[in-house]
C-alpha positions as a Python dict, from the first residue, in 0.01 Angstrom:
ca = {
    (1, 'X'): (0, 0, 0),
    (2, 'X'): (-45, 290, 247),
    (3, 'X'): (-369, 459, 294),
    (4, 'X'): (-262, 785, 99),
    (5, 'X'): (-125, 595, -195),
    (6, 'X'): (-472, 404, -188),
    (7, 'X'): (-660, 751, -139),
    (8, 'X'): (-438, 839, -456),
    (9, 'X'): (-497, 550, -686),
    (10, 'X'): (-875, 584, -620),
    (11, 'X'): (-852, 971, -685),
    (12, 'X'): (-681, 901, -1030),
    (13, 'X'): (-895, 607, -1148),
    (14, 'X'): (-1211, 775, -1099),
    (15, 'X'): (-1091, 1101, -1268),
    (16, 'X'): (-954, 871, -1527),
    (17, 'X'): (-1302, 704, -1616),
    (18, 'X'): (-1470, 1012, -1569),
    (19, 'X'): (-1203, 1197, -1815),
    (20, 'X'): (-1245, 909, -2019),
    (21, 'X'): (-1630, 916, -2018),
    (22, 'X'): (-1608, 1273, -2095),
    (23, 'X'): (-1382, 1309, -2371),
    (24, 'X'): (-1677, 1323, -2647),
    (25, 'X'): (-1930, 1586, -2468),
    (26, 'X'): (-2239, 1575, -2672),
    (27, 'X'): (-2390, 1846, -2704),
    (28, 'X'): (-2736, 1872, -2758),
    (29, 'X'): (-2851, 2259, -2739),
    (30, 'X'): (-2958, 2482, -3016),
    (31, 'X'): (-2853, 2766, -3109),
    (32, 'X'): (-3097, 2965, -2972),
    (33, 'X'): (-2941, 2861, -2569),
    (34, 'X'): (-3030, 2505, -2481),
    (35, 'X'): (-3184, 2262, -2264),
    (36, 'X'): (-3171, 2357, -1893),
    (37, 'X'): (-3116, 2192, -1622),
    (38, 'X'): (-3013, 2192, -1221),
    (39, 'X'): (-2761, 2415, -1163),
    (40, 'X'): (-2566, 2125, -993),
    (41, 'X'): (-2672, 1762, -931),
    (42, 'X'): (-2513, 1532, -652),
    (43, 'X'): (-2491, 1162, -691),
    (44, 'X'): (-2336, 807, -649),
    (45, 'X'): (-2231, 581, -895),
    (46, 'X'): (-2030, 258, -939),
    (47, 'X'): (-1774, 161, -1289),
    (48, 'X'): (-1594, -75, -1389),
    (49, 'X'): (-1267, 10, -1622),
    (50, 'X'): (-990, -140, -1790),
    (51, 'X'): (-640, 19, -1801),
    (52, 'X'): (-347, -43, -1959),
    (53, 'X'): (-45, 108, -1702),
    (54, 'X'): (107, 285, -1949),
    (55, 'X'): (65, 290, -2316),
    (56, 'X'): (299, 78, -2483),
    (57, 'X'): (283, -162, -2149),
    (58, 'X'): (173, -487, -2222),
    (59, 'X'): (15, -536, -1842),
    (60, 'X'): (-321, -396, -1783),
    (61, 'X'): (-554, -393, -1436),
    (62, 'X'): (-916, -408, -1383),
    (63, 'X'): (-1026, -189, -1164),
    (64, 'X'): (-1389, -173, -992),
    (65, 'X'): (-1482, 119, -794),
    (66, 'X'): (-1731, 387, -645),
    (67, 'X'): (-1732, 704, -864),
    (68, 'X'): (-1873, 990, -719),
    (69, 'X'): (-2059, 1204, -959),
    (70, 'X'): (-2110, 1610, -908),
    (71, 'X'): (-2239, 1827, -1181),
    (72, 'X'): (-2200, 2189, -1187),
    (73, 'X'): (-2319, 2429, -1450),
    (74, 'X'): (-2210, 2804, -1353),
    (75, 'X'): (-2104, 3054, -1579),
    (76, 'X'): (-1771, 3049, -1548),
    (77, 'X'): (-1699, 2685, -1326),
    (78, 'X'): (-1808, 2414, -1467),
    (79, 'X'): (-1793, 2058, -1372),
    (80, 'X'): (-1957, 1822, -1607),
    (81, 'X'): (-1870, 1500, -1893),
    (82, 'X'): (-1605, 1730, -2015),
    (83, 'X'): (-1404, 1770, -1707),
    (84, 'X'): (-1379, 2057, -1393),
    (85, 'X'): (-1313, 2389, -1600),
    (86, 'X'): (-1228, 2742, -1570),
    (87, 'X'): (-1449, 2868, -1845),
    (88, 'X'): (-1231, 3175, -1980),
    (89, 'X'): (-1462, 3275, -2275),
    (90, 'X'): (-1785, 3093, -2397),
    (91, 'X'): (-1897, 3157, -2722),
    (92, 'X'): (-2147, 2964, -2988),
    (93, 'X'): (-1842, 2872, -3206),
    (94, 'X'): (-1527, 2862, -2988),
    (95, 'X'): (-1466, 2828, -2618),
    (96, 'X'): (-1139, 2839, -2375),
    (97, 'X'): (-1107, 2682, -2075),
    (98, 'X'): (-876, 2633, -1803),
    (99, 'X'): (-915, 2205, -1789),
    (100, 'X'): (-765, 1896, -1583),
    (101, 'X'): (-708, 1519, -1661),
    (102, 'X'): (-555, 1234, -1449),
    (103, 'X'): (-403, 915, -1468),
    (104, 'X'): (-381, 611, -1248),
    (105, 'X'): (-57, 497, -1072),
    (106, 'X'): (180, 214, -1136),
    (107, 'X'): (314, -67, -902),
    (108, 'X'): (636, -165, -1104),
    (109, 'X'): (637, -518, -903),
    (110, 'X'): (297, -580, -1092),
    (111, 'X'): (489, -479, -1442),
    (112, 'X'): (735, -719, -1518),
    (113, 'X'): (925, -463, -1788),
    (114, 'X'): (940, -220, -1487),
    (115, 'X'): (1108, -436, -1197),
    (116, 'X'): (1293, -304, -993),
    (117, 'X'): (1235, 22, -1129),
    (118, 'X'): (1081, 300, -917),
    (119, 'X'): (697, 309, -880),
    (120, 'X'): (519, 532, -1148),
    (121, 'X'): (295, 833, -910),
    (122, 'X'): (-59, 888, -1026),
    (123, 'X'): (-64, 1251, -1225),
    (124, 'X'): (-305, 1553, -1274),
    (125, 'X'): (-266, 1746, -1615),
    (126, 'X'): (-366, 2089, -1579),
    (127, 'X'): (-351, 2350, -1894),
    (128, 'X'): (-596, 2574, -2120),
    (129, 'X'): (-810, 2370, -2363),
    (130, 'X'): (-904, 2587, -2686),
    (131, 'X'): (-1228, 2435, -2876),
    (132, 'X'): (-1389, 2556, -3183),
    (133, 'X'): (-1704, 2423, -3390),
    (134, 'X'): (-1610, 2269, -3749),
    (135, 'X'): (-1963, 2178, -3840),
    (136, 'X'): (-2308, 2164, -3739),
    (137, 'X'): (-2623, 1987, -3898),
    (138, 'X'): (-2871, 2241, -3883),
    (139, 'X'): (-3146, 1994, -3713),
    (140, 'X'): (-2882, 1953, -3447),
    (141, 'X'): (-2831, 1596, -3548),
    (142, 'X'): (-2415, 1591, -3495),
    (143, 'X'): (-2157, 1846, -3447),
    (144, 'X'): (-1717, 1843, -3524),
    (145, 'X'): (-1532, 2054, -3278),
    (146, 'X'): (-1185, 2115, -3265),
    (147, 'X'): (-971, 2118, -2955),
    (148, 'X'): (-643, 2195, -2851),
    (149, 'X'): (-558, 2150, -2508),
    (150, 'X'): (-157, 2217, -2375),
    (151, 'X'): (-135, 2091, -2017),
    (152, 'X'): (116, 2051, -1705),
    (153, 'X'): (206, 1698, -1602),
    (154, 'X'): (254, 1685, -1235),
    (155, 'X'): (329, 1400, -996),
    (156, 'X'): (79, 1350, -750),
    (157, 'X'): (321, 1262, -447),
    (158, 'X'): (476, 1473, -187),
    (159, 'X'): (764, 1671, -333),
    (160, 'X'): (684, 1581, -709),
    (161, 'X'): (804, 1806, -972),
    (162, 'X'): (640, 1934, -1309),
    (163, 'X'): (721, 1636, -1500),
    (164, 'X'): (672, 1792, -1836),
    (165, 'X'): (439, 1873, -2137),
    (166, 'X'): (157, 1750, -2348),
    (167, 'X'): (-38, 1850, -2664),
    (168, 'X'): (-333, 1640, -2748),
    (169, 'X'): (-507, 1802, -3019),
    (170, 'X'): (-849, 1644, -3126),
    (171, 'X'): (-1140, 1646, -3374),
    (172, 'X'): (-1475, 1504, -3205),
    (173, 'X'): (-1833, 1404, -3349),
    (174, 'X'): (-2094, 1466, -3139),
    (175, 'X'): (-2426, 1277, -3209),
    (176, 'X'): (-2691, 1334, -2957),
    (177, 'X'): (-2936, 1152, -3135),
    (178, 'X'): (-2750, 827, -3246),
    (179, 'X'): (-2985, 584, -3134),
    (180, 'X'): (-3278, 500, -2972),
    (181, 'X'): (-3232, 807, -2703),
    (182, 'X'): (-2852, 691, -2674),
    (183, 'X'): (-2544, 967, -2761),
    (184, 'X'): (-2257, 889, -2985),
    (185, 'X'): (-1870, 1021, -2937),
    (186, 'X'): (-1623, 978, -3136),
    (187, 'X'): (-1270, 1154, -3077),
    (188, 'X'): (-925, 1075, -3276),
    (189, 'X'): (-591, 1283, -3245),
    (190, 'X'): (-229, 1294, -3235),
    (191, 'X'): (-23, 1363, -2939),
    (192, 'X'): (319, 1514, -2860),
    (193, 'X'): (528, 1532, -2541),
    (194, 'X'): (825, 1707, -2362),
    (195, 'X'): (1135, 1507, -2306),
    (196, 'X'): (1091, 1510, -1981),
    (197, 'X'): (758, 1362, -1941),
    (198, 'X'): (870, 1069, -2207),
    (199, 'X'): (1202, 1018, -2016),
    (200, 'X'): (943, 994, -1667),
    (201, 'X'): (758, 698, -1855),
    (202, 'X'): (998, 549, -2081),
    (203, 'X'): (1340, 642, -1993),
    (204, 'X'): (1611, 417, -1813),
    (205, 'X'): (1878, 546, -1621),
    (206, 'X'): (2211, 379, -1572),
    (207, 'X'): (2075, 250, -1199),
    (208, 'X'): (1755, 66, -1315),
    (209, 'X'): (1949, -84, -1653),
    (210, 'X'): (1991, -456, -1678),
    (211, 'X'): (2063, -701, -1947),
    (212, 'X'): (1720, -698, -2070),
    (213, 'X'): (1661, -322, -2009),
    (214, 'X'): (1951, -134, -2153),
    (215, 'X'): (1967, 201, -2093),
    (216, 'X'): (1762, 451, -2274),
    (217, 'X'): (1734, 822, -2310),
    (218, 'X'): (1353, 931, -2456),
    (219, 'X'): (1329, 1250, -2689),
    (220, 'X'): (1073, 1483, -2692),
    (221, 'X'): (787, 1488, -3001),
    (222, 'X'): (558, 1295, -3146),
    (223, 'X'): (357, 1034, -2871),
    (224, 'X'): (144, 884, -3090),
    (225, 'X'): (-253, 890, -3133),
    (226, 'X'): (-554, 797, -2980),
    (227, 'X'): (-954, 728, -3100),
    (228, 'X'): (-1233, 740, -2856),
    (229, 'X'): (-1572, 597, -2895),
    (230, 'X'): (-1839, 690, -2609),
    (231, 'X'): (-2180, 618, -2575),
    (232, 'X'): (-2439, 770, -2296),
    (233, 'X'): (-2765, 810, -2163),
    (234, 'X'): (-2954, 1005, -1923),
    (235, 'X'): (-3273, 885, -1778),
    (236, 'X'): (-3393, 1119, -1550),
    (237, 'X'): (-3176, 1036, -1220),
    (238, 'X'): (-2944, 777, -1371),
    (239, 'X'): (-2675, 855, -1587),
    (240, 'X'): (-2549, 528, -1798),
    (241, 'X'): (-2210, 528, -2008),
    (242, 'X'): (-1927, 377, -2150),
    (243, 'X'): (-1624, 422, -2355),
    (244, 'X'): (-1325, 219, -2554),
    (245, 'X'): (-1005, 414, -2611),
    (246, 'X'): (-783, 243, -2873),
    (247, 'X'): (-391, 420, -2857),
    (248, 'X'): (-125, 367, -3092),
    (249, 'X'): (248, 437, -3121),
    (250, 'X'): (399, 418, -3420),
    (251, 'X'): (630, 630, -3512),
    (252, 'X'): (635, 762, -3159),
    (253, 'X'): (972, 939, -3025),
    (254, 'X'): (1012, 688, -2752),
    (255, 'X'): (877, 388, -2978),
    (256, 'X'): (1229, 228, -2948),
    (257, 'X'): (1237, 222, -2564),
    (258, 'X'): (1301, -123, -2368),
    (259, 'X'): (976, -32, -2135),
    (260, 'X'): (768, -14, -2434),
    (261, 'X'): (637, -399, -2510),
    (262, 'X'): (352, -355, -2747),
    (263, 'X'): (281, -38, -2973),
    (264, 'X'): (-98, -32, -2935),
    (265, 'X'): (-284, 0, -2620),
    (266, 'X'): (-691, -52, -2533),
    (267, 'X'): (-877, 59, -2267),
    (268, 'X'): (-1276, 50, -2121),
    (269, 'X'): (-1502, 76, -1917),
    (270, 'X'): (-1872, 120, -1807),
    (271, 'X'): (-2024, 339, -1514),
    (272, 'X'): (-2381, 401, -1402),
    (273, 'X'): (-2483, 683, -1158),
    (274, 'X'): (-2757, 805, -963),
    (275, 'X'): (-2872, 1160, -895),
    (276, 'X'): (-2994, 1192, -561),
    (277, 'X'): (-2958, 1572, -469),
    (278, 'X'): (-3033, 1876, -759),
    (279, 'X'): (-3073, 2232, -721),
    (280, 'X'): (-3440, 2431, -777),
    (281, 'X'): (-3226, 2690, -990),
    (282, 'X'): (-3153, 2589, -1366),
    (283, 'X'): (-2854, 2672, -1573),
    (284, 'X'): (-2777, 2646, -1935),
    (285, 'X'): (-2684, 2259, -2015),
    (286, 'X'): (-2436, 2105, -2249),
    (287, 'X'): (-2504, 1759, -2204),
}
C-alpha cells in the first residue's frame, strides 16, 4: 500500500471512530446557555476500533491507531463529538448544520466475496443535518432530538466521482447524568440510498461476475437501520469513550446481492485523549 492510500485509510478510520464516538452528543446545558468552556482544546489520543468493511460483509479489521483530537466551539464552526459543522442556524429547539462523516477503505484481496473486484476508496459524506428537540426532563436529566441529515458520498481518490446519496434519519437519547459522572447515547434509525451509491457497494458488473458472484444490479431505497450506544467521560484533560454500533439489513434494496454475506453487521471501539493545549477565551459548550 502506497503512502497516500495509507495517509487515506488513517484519515477515514479516525474520522470514522470519531463520527462514531460522536453520533450521541450529550448535551448537558440548561436552558438558560450552558457550561463553558475553551474556545478550542488541542490534544492526542490513541483508539482502538472494530469495523466491519462494509455492512452486510462478513470480514471485519481491527484497527489501532493515533487519533488526533481538536475541539472548536465558535459560533458558527464548530468541531466537536458531533462532527466539523457549518452551524447555519442555532436555536434552543432546532439547529441546521452543514456536517461530514467518513468511512474506511477496502482491500478486496482481504474480502474473499470481493476478489478480484476493484478496491473499495475510503469516502467523506458531506450534506445539511436538520436536528430538533423531542423532549427534555426539566432537571436536565436526558433529552430526544431528532435529526435528519441528507449527504454527498464522494470517493476519496484522485478523479472520484459523487457516488451517490444518503438519508439517515435518527432519534437520540441523551443522558448526561447516566452514571457515576459517565454520559449515555443511544441513537436508532433507518437509512435509504441512491442507486448509485448501492450499485458502488453492492453491485456486480458483467467484468467482476463469476460462478459464485453472478451479476447484480442494486436499486435505490431502503438500506436498512442502525442503533448506537455511546458512553463518555471527561476528566479534566482526558477525554474517555466508547461506542457499539449494531446495523441491520433486512428488507434492504440490495439485501439480495452476492457481495452481501450476512444481514447484520457490529462494530466498536474505545479511545482515550489528552488535552494538552486550550484557549484563555470560553465559548458556549455542548458536551
Amino acid at each position: 500500500m502506497n503512502d497516500a492510500h495509507h495517509l487515506r485509510a488513517w484519515l477515514a478510520l479516525t474520522s470514522a471512530l470519531a463520527a462514531a464516538l460522536a453520533a450521541l452528543p450529550v448535551r448537558a446545558e440548561s436552558d438558560q446557555g450552558g457550561p463553558r468552556r475553551p474556545l478550542w482544546e488541542l490534544g492526542v489520543g490513541a483508539a482502538a476500533v472494530q469495523l466491519p468493511d462494509y455492512v452486510g460483509a462478513d470480514v471485519s479489521h481491527h484497527y489501532r491507531l493515533p487519533l488526533p483530537f481538536f475541539v472548536y466551539r465558535g459560533q458558527w464552526l464548530r468541531a466537536d463529538r458531533e462532527g466539523a459543522r457549518a452551524v447555519l442556524i442555532d436555536t434552543p429547539d432546532w439547529a441546521l448544520n452543514l456536517s461530514a462523516h467518513a468511512s474506511a477503505p477496502v482491500r478486496n484481496h482481504d474480502n474473499p466475496a470481493r476478489l478480484g473486484m476493484a478496491d473499495l476508496p475510503a469516502t467523506l459524506e458531506l450534506g445539511p443535518k436538520l436536528s430538533a428537540s423531542v423532549w427534555k426532563a426539566a432537571d436536565g436529566s436526558a433529552r430526544l432530538d431528532a435529526s435528519l441529515p441528507l449527504r454527498a458520498v464522494i470517493g476519496l481518490k484522485r478523479g472520484a466521482p459523487v457516488l451517490g446519496t444518503v438519508l439517515t434519519p435518527t432519534l437520540n437519547l441523551d443522558l448526561p447524568r447516566w452514571s457515576s459522572g459517565w454520559n449515555l447515547g443511544l441513537q436508532v434509525g433507518p437509512k435509504w440510498g441512491s442507486q448509485r451509491l448501492h450499485g458502488h457497494f453492492y453491485g456486480v458488473s458483467a467484468v467482476d461476475a463469476t460462478a459464485s458472484r453472478p451479476t447484480y444490479t442494486a436499486r435505490s431505497g431502503y438500506a436498512g437501520w442502525q442503533a448506537v450506544a455511546a458512553v463518555s467521560q471527561r476528566f479534566d484533560r482526558t477525554w474517555v469513550g466508547a461506542f457499539v454500533r449494531h446495523e441491520r439489513l433486512e428488507g434492504a434494496a440490495f439485501a439480495d446481492s452476492p457481495l452481501v454475506r450476512q444481514r447484520q453487521a457490529v462494530s466498536a471501539g474505545v479511545a482515550v485523549v489528552w488535552v494538552l493545549a486550550r484557549s484563555d477565551e470560553e465559548a458556549r459548550s455542548d458536551d
